[in-house]
Residue, then its C-alpha position, 0 to 999 in steps of 0.5 A: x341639600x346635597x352638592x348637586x344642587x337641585x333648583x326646583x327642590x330650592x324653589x319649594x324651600x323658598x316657596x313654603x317659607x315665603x307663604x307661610x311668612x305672608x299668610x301669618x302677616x296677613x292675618x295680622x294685618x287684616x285682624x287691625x280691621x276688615x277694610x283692610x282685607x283688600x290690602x292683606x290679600x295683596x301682602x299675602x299674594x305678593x311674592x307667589x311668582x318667581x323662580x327665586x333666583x335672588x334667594x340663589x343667589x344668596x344661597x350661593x353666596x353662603x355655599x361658596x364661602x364653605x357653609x352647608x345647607x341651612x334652613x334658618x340661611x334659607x329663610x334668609x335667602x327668602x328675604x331677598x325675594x320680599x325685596x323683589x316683591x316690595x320693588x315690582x309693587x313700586x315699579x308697578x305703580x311709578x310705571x302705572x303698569x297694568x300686568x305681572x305675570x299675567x296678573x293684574x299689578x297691585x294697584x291695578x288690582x286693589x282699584x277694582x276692589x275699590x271700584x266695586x266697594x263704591x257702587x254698593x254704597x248707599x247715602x240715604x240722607x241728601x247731601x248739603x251745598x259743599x259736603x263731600x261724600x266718601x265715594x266722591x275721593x278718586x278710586x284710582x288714586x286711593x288705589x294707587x296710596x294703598x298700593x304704595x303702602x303695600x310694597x313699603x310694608x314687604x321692605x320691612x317685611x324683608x328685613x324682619x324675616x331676615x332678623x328672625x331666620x334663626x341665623x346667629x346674631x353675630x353672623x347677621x350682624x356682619x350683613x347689617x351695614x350692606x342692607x343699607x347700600x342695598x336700599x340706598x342704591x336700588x332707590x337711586x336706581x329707580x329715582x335715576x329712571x325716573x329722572x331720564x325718562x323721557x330724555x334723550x336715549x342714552x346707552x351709558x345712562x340706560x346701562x347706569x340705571x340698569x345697575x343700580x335700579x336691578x343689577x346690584x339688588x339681583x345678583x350682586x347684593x344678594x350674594x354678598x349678603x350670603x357671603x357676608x353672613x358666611x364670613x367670607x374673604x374679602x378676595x372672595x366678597x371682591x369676586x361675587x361682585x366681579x360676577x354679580x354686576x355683569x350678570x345683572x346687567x345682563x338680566x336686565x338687558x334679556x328683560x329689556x328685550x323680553x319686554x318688546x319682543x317676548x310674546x305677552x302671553x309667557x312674558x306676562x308682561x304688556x309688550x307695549x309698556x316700555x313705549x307708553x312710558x318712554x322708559x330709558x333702555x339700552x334697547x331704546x338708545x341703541x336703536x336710536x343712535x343708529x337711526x337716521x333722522x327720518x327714523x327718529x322723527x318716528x320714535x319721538x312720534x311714538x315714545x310716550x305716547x298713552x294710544x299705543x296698539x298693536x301695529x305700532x309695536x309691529x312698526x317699532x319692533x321693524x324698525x329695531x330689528x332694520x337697525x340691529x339694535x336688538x343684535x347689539x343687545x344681544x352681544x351686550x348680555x353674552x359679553x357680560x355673562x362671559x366676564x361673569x363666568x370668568x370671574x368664578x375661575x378665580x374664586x378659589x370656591x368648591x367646584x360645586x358652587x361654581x357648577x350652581x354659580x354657573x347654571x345661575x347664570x344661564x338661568x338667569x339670562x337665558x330665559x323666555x319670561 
């Protein structure tokens, strides 16, 4: 690949490296038995979307440190989007979101399989007082387990592609220890979610769960590991996380606001989950510190509730449009992408990774799903 970075080009790197990975792992898989073909289809269809910006990430990471192109560090990159896959399976589930991309979510999916599976069972011999039939196990509730099964698998999925890329030991061996943060601190981010869902809307804790949950594992990681893995300087290291931590604040912002305002149909997202869920955003606590009291009684009618339509979407989006909320997001993300930006004017890096670091970040923010 030459200094003139060609994102679609990268984008099929990645592609071919995660379908051939996945298709070999669930054949694999689906060779310990045929009742496991449901879930196999699932590990082989679970990271087919996505522009790959974290595998760019890390790519970039390499590249600015003043590596060249490599295959076995793109096959390395591509662990990051396994990564990605395992968190959407968990998030999906701890959401009990219904759609991704358009798609059924991986539990959601692997219920209707089950569901189907049970009505063709046939129990010839009546059963005694007491015994307990295979169909009588709740559907939903399997579905949910095999599901919670699938996105810990493509974790360690991950990480074996990234031992097996064909990097050096030695090279791999300096990213080792950062694997670890980087699966410490996305679970705390999902736990702090978790934790304050429900609660009282806070900008500072929204932003906090913001950053562990989806900032450091987008941007920041990722390029560390790139970095780490070329042998990167410290003054250098300090730099990708001056630019990566902004930058996926600023992700997860733009997502917050796709997730209610964005049109469902491009999104591939169901507008109205972030409210059945009561989920923490910055979106949400804006909106309420600025609402009077009449206002808020009506936000704490709505948040978490399962009956949600279409007209009381249109009655939120109203009144977070009344109180600017939606404005004030919008400064929160430029302001984070302008300190992300400004942090490569230091960097000392090729000009050509700063263009590609640059371009990463509109992409990665200026975007309608």
């Amino acid at each position: 690949m030459s200094d003139c970075w060609d994102p679609a080009a990268f984008k099929t790197r990645v592609d071919g490296v995660l379908r051939a990975f996945l298709d070999e792992e669930a054949g694999h898989f689906a060779a310990v038995d045929d009742a496991l073909a449901p879930v196999a289809e699932q590990l082989r269809n679970a990271a087919g979307h996505g522009k790959r910006l974290r595998a760019a990430f890390c790519y970039w990471g390499w590249r600015a440190a003043g590596q060249p192109d490599s295959d076995a560090l793109v096959r390395a990159a591509a662990s990051m989007e396994l990564v990605h896959a395992a968190a959407i399976v968990h998030d999906d589930l701890i959401d009990d979101s219904g759609l991704r991309h358009g798609l059924p979510t991986a539990h959601v999916a692997l219920e209707a399989v089950l569901a189907a599976a049970s009505k063709t069972r046939r129990h010839p011999a009546p059963r005694t007082p007491g015994e307990a039939r295979d169909d009588d196990r709740p559907v939903r509730a399997a579905a949910r387990s095999l599901a919670m099964l699938v996105g810990d698998h493509l974790m360690a999925l991950a990480g074996q592609l990234f031992v097996t890329s064909g990097l050096p030991a030695a090279y791999l061996a300096r990213a080792r220890g950062l694997w670890a943060v980087l699966a410490r601190e996305l679970v705390a981010g999902e736990c702090l979610e978790i934790l304050h869902t429900g609660g009282p809307p806070d900008t500072g804790t929204s932003l906090k769960v913001v950053r562990y949950k989806t900032a450091k594992y987008t941007v920041e990681h990722p390029l560390l590991i790139g970095g780490l893995l070329a042998g990167a300087t410290p003054a250098l290291r300090d730099t990708y996380s001056a630019y990566g931590l902004p930058l996926g604040e600023a992700f997860q912002l733009r997502d917050d606001l796709l997730g209610l305002f964005g049109d469902p149909e491009r999104t591939g997202k169901a507008g109205l989950d972030d409210l059945r869920a009561h989920r923490p955003t910055a979106l949400l606590a804006e909106t309420w510190q600025a609402a009077d009291a009449s206002q808020r009684e009506l936000l704490a009618d709505l948040l978490g509730r399962s009956d949600l339509d279409g007209t009381h979407l249109r009655d939120v989006r109203d009144l977070m449009l009344e109180l600017k909320a939606p404005q004030r997001v919008e400064r929160m993300i430029l302001a984070r992408v302008e300190r992300a930006t400004r942090a490569l004017d230091h960097a000392g890096t090729p000009p050509h990774a700063r263009r590609a670091l640059r371009e990463l970040a509109r992409r990665a923010t200026d975007r309608i799903h």
